[in-house]
Each structure stands twice: as structure tokens, then as C-alpha cells.
mmCIF file of the N, C-alpha and C atoms, coordinates in Angstrom:
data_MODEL
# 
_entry.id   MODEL 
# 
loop_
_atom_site.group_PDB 
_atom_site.id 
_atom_site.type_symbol 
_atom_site.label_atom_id 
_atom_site.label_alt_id 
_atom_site.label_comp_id 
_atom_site.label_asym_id 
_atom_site.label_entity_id 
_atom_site.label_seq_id 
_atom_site.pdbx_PDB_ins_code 
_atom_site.Cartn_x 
_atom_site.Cartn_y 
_atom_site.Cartn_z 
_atom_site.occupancy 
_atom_site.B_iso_or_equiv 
_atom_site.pdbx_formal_charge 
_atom_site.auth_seq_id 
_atom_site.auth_comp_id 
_atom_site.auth_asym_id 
_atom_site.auth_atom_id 
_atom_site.pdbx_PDB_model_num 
ATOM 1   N N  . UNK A 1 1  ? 97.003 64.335 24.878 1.00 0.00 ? 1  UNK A N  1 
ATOM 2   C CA . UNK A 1 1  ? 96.347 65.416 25.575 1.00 0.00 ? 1  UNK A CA 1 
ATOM 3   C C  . UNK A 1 1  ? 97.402 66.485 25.869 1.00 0.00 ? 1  UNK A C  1 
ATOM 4   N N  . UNK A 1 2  ? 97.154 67.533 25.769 1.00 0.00 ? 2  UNK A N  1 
ATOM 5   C CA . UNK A 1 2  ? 98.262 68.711 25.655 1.00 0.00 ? 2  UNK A CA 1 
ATOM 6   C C  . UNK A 1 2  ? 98.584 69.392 27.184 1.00 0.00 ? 2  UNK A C  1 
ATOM 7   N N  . UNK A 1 3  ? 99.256 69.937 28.022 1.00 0.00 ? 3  UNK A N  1 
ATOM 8   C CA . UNK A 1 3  ? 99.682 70.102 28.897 1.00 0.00 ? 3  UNK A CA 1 
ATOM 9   C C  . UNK A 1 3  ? 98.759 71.147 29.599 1.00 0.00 ? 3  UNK A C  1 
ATOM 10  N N  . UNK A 1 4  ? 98.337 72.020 29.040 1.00 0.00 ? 4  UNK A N  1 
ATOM 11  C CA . UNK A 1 4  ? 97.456 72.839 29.669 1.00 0.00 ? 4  UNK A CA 1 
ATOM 12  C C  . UNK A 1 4  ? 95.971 72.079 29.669 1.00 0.00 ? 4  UNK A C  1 
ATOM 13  N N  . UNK A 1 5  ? 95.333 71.688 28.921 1.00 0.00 ? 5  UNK A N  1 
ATOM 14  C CA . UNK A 1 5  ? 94.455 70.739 29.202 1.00 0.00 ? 5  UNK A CA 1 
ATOM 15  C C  . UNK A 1 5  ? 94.154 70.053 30.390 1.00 0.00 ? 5  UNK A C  1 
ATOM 16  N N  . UNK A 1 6  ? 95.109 69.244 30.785 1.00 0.00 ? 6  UNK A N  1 
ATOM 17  C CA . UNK A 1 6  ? 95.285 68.387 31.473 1.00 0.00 ? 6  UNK A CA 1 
ATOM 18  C C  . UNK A 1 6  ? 95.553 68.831 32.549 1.00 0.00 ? 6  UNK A C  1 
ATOM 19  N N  . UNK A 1 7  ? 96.145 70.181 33.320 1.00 0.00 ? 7  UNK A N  1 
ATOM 20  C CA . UNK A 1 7  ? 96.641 71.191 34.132 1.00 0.00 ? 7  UNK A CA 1 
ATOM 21  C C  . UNK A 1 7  ? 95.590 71.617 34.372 1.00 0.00 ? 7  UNK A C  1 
ATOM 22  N N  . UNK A 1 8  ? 94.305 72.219 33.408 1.00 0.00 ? 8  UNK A N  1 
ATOM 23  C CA . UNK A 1 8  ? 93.016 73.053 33.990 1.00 0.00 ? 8  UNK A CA 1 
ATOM 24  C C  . UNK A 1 8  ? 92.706 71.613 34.611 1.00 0.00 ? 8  UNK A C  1 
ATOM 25  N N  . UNK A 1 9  ? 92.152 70.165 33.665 1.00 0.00 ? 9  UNK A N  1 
ATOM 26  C CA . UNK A 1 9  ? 91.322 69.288 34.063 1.00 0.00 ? 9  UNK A CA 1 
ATOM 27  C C  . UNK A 1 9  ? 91.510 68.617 35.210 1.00 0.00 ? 9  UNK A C  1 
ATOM 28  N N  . UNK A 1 10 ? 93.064 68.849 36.179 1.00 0.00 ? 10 UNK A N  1 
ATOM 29  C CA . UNK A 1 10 ? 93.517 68.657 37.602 1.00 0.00 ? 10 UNK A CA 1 
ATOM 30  C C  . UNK A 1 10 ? 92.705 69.036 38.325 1.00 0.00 ? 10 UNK A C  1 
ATOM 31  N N  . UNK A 1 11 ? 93.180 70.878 38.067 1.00 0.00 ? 11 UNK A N  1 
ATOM 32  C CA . UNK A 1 11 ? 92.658 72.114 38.338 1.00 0.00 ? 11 UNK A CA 1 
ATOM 33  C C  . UNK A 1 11 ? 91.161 72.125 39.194 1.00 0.00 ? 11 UNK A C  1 
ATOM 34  N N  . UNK A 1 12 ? 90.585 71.577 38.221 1.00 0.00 ? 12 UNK A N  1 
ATOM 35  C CA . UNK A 1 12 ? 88.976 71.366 38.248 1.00 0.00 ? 12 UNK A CA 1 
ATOM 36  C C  . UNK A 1 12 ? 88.981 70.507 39.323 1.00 0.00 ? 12 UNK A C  1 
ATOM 37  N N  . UNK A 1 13 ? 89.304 68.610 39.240 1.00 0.00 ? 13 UNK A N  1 
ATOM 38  C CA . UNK A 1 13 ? 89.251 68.054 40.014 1.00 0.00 ? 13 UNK A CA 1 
ATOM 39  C C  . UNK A 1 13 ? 89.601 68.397 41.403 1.00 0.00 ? 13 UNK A C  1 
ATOM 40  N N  . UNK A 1 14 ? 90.490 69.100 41.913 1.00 0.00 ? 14 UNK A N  1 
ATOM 41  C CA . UNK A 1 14 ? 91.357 69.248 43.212 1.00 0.00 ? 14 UNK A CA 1 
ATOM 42  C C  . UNK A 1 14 ? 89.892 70.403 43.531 1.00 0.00 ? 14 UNK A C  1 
ATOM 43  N N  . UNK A 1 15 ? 89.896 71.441 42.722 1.00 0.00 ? 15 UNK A N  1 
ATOM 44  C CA . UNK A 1 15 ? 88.470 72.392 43.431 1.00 0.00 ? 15 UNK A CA 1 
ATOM 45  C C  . UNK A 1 15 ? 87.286 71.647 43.992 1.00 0.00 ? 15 UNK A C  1 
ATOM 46  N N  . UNK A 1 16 ? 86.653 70.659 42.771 1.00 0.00 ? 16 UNK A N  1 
ATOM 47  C CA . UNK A 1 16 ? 85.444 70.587 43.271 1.00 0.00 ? 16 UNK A CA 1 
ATOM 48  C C  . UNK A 1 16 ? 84.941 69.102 43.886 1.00 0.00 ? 16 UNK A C  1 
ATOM 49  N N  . UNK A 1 17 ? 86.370 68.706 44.269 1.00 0.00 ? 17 UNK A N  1 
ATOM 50  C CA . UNK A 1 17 ? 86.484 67.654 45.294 1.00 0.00 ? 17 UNK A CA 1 
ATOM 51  C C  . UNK A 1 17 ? 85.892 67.916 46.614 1.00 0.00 ? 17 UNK A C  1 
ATOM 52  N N  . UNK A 1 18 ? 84.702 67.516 47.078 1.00 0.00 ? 18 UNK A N  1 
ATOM 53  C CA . UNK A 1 18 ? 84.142 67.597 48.476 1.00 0.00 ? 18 UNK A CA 1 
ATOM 54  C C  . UNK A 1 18 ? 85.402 67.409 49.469 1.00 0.00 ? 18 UNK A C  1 
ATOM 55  N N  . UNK A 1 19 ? 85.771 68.315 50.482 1.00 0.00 ? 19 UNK A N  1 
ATOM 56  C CA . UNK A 1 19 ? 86.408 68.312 51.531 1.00 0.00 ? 19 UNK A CA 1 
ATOM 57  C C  . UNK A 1 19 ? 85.934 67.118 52.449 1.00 0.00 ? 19 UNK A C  1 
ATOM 58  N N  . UNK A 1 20 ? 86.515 66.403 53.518 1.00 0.00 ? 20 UNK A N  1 
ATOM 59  C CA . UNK A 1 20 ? 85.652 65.444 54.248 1.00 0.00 ? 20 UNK A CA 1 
ATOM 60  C C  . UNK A 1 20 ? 86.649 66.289 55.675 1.00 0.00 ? 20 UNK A C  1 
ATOM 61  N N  . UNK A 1 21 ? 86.165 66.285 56.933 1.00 0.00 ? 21 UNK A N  1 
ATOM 62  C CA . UNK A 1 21 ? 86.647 66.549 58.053 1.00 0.00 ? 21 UNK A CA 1 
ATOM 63  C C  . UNK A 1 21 ? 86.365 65.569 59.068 1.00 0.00 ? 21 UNK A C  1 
ATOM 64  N N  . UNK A 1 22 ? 87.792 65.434 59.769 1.00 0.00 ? 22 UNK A N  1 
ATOM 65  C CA . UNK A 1 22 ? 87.442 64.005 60.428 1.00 0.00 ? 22 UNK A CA 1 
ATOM 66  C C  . UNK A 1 22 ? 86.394 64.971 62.235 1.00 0.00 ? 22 UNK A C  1 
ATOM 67  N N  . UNK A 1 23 ? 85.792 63.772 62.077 1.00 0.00 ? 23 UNK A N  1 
ATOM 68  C CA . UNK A 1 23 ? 84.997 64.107 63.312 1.00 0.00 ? 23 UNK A CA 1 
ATOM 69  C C  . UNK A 1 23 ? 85.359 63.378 65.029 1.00 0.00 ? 23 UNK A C  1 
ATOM 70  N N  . UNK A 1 24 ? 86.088 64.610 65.707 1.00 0.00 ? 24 UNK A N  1 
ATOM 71  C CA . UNK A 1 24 ? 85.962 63.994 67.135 1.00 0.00 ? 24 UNK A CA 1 
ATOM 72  C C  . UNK A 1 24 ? 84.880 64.174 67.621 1.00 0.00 ? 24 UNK A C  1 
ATOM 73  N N  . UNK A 1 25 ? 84.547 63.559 68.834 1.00 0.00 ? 25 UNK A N  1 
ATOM 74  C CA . UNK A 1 25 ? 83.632 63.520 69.590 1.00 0.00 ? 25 UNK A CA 1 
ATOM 75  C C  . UNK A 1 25 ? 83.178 62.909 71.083 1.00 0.00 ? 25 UNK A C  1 
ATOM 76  N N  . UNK A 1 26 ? 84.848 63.500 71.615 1.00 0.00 ? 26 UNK A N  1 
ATOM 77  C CA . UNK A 1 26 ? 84.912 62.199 72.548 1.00 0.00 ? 26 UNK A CA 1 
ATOM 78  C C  . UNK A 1 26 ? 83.533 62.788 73.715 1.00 0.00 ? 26 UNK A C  1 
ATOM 79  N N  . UNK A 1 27 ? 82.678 63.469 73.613 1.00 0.00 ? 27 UNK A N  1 
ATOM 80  C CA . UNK A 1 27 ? 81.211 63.557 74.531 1.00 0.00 ? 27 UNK A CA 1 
ATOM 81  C C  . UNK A 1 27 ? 80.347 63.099 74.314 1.00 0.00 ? 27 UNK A C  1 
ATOM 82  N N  . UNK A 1 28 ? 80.224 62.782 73.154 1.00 0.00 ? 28 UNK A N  1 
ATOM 83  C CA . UNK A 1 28 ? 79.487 62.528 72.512 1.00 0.00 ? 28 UNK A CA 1 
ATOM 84  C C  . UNK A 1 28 ? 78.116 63.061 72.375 1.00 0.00 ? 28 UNK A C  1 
ATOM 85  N N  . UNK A 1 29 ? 77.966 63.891 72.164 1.00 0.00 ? 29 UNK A N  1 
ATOM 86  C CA . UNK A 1 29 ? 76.727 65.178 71.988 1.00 0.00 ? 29 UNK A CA 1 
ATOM 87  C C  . UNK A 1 29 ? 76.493 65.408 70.473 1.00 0.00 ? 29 UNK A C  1 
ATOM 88  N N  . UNK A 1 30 ? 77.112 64.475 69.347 1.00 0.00 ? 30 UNK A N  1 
ATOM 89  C CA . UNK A 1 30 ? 77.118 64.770 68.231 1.00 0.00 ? 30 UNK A CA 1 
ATOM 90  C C  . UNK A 1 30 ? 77.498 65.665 67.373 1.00 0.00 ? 30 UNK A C  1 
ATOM 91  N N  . UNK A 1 31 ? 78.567 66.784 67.935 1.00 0.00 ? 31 UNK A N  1 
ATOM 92  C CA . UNK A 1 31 ? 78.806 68.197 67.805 1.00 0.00 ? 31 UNK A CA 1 
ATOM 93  C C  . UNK A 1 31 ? 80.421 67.204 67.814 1.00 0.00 ? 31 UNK A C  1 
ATOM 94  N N  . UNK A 1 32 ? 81.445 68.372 66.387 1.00 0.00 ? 32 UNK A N  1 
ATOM 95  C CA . UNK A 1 32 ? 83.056 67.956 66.668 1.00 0.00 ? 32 UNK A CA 1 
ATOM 96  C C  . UNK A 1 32 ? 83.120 68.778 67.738 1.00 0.00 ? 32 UNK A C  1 
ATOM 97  N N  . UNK A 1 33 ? 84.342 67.986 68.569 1.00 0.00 ? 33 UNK A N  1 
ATOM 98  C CA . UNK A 1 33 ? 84.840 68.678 69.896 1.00 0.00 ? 33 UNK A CA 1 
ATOM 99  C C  . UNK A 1 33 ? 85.600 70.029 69.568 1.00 0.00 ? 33 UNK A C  1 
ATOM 100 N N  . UNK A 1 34 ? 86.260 69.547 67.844 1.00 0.00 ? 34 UNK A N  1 
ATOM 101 C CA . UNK A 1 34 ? 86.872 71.032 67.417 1.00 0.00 ? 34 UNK A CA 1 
ATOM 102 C C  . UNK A 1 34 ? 86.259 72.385 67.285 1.00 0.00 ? 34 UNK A C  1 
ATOM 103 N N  . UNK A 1 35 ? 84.933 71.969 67.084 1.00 0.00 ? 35 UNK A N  1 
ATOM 104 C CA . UNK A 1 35 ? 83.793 73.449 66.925 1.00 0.00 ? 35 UNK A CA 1 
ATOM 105 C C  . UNK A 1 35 ? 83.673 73.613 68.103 1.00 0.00 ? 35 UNK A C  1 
ATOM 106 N N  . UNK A 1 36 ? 83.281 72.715 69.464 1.00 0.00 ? 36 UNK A N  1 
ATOM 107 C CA . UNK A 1 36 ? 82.946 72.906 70.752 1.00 0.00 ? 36 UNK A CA 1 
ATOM 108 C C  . UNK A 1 36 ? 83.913 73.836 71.550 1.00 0.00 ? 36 UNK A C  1 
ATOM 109 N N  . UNK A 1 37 ? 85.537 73.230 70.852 1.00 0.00 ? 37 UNK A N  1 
ATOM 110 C CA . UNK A 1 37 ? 86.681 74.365 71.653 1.00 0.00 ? 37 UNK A CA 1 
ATOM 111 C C  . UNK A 1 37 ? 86.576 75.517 70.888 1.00 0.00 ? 37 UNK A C  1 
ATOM 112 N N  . UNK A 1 38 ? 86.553 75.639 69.622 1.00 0.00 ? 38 UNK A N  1 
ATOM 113 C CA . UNK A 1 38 ? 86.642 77.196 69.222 1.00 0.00 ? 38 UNK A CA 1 
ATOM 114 C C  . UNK A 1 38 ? 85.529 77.888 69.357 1.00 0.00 ? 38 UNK A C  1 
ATOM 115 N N  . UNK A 1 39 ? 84.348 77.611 69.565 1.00 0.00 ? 39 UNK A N  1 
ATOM 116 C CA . UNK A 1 39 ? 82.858 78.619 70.073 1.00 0.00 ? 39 UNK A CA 1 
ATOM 117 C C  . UNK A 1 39 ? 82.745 78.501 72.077 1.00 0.00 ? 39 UNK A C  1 
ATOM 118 N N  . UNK A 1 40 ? 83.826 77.838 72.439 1.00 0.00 ? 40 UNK A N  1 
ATOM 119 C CA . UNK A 1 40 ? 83.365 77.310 74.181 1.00 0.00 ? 40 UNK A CA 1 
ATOM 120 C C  . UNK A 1 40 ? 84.769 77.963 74.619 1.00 0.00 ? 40 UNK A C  1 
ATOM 121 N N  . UNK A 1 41 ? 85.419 78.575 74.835 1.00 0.00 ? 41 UNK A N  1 
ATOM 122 C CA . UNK A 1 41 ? 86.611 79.298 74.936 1.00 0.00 ? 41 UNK A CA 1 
ATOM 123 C C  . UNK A 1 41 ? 87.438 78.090 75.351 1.00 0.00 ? 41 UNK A C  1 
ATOM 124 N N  . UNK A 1 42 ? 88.046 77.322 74.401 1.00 0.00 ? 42 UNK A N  1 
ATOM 125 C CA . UNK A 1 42 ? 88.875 76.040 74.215 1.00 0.00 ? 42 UNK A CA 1 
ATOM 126 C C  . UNK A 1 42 ? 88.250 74.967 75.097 1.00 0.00 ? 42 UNK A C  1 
ATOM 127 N N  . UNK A 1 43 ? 86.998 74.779 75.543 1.00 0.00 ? 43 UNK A N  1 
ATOM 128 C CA . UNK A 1 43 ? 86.044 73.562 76.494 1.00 0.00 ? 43 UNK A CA 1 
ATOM 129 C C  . UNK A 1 43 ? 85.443 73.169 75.689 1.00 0.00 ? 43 UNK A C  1 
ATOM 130 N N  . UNK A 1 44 ? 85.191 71.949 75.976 1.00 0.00 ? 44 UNK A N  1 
ATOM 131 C CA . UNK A 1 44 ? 83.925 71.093 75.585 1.00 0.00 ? 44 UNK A CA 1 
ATOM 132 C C  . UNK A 1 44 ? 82.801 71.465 76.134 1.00 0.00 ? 44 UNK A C  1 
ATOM 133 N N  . UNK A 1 45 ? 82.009 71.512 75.730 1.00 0.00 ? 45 UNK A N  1 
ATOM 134 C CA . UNK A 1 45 ? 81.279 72.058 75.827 1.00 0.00 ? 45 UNK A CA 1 
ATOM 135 C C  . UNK A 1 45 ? 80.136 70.980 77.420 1.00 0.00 ? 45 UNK A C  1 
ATOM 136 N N  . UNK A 1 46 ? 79.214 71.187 77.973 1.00 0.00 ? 46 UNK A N  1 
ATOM 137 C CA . UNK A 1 46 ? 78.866 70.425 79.324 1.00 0.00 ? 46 UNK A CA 1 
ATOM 138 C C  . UNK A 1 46 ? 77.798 69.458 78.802 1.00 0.00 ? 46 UNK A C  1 
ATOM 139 N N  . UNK A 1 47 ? 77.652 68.236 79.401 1.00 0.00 ? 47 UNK A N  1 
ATOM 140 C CA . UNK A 1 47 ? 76.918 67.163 79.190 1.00 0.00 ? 47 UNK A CA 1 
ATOM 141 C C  . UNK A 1 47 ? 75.188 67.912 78.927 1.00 0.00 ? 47 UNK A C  1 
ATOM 142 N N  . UNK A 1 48 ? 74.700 68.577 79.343 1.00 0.00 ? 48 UNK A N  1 
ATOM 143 C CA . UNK A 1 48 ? 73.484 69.224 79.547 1.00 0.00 ? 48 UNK A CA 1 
ATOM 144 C C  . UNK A 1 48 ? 73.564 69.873 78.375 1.00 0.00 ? 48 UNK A C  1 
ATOM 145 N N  . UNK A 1 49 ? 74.548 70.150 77.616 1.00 0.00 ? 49 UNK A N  1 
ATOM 146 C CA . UNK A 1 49 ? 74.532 71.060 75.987 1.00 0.00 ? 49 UNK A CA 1 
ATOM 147 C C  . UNK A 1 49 ? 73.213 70.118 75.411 1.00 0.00 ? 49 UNK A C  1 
ATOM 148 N N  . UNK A 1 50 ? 72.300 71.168 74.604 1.00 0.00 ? 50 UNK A N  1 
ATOM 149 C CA . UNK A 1 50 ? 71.659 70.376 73.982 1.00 0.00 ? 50 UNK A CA 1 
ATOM 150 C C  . UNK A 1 50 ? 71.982 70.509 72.305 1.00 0.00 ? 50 UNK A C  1 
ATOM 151 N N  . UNK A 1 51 ? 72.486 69.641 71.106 1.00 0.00 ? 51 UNK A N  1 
ATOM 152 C CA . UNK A 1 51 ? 73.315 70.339 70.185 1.00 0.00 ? 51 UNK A CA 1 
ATOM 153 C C  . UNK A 1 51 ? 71.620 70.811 69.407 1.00 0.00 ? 51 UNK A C  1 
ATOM 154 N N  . UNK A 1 52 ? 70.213 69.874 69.693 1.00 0.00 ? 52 UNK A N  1 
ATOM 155 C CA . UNK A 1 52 ? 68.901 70.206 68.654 1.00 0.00 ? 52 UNK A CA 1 
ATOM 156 C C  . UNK A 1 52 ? 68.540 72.123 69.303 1.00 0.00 ? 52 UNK A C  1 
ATOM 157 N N  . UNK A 1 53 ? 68.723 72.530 70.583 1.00 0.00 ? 53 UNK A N  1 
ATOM 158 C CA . UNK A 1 53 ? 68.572 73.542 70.977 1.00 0.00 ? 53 UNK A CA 1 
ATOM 159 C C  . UNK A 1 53 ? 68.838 74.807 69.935 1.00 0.00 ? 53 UNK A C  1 
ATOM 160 N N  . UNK A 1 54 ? 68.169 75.729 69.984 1.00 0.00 ? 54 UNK A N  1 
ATOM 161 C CA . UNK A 1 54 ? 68.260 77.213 69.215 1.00 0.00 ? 54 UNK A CA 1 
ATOM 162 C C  . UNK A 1 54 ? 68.387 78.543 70.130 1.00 0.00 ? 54 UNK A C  1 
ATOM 163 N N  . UNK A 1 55 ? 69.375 78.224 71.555 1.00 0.00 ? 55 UNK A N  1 
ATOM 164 C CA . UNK A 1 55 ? 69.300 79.267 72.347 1.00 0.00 ? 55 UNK A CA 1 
ATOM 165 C C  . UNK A 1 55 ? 69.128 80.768 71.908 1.00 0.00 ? 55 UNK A C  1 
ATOM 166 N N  . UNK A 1 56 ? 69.689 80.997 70.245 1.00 0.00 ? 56 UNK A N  1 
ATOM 167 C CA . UNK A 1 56 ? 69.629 82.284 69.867 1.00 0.00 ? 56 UNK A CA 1 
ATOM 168 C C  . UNK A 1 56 ? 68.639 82.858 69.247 1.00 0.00 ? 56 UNK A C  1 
ATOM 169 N N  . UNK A 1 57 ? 67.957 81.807 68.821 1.00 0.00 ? 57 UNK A N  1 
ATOM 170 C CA . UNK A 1 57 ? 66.568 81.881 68.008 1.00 0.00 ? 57 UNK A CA 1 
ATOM 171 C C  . UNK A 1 57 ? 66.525 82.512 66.907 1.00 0.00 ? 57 UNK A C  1 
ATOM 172 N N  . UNK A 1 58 ? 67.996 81.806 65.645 1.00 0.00 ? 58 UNK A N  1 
ATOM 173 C CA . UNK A 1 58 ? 67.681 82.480 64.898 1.00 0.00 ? 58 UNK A CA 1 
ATOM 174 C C  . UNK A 1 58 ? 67.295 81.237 63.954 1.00 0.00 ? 58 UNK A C  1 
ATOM 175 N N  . UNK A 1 59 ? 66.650 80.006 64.217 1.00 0.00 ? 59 UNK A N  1 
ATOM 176 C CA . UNK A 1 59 ? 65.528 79.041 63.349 1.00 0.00 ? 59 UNK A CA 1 
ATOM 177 C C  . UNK A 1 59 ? 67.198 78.127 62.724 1.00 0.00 ? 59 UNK A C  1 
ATOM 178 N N  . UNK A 1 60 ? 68.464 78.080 63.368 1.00 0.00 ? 60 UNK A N  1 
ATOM 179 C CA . UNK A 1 60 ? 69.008 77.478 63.253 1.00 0.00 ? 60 UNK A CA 1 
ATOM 180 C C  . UNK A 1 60 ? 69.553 76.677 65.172 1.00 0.00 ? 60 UNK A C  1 
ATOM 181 N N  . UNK A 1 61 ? 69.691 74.973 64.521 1.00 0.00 ? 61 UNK A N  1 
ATOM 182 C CA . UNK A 1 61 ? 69.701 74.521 65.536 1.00 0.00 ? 61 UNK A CA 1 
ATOM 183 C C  . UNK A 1 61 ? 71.636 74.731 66.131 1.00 0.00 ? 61 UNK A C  1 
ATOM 184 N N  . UNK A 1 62 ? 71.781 73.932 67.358 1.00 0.00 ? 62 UNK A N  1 
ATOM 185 C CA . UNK A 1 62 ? 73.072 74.673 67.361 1.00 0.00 ? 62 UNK A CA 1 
ATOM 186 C C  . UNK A 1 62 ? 74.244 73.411 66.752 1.00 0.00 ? 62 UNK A C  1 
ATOM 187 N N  . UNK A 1 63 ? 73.336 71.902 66.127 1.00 0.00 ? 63 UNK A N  1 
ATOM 188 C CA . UNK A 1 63 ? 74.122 71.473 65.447 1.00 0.00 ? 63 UNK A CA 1 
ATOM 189 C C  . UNK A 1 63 ? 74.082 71.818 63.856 1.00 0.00 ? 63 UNK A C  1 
ATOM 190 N N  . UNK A 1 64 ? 73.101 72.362 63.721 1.00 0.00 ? 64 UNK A N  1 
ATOM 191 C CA . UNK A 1 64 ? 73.096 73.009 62.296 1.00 0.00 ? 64 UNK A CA 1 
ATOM 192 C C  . UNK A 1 64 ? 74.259 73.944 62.422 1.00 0.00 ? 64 UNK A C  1 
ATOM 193 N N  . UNK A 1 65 ? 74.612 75.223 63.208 1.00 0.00 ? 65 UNK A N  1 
ATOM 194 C CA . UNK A 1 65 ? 74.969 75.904 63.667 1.00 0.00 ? 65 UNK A CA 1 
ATOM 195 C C  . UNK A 1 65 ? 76.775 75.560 63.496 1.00 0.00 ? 65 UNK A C  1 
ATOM 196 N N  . UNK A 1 66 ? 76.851 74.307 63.943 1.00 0.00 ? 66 UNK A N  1 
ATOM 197 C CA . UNK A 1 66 ? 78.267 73.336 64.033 1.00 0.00 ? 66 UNK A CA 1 
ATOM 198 C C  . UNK A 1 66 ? 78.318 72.981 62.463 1.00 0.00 ? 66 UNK A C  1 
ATOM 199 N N  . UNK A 1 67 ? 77.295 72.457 62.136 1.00 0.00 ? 67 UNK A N  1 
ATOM 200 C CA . UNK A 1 67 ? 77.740 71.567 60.686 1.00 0.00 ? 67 UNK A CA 1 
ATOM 201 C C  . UNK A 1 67 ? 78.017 72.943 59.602 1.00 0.00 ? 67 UNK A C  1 
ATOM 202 N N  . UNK A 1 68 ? 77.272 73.925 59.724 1.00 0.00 ? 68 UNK A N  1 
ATOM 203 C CA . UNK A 1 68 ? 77.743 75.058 58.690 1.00 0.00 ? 68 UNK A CA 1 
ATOM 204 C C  . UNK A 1 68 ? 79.026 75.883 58.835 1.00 0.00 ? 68 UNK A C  1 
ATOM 205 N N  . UNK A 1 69 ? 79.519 75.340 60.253 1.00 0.00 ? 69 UNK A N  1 
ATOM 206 C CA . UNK A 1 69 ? 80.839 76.032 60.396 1.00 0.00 ? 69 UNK A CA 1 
ATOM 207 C C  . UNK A 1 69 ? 80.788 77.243 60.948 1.00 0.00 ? 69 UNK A C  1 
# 
């Protein structure tokens, strides 16, 4: 197999390798605590969070909201 070949066919693999992100959660509200500090001005977010809630109403929930990043 010739060197560039084998260099794109890496190439390829390393791109369209699914990312995995580890999930904290020490509240357990089902939401990572990492999305909770960067949208909650570095807090977790409060036991009463609801993550199925759509406070903004735009037909996304606010763990949908978390899982799309």
C-alpha cells in the first residue's frame, strides 16, 4: 500500500471517528455539569432545574438544548 494512500485512509478514520465526551453529573439532573457551568455563570445549575423544560420556547427541551451543545 503506498504512503499517501494509507495517509488519506488515517486521514478519513481520525475525521469520521464519533467524538465520545465524558459525562459529569455530580446533581444529577441528567445535564453535564460542564454545560451547566458554562450556560449558569460557572454554577450548577439548582435542584428545581427542570433539564425536560423549554423556558425559551423555542420547541427545544433544555436537555436537548445541552446534548446539541
Amino acid at each position: 500500500m503506498n504512503l499517501r494512500l494509507l495517509t488519506t485512509a488515517a486521514s478519513l478514520c481520525l475525521f469520521l471517528t464519533p467524538k465520545a465526551h465524558a459525562i459529569l453529573d455530580v446533581n444529577g439532573n441528567g445535564l453535564s455539569d460542564l454545560w451547566e457551568k458554562q450556560y449558569n455563570n460557572q454554577q450548577l445549575l439548582p435542584p428545581e432545574f427542570d433539564p425536560q423544560a423549554d423556558p425559551d420556547h423555542d420547541g427545544w427541551t433544555n436537555a436537548e438544548e445541552a446534548a446539541a451543545g
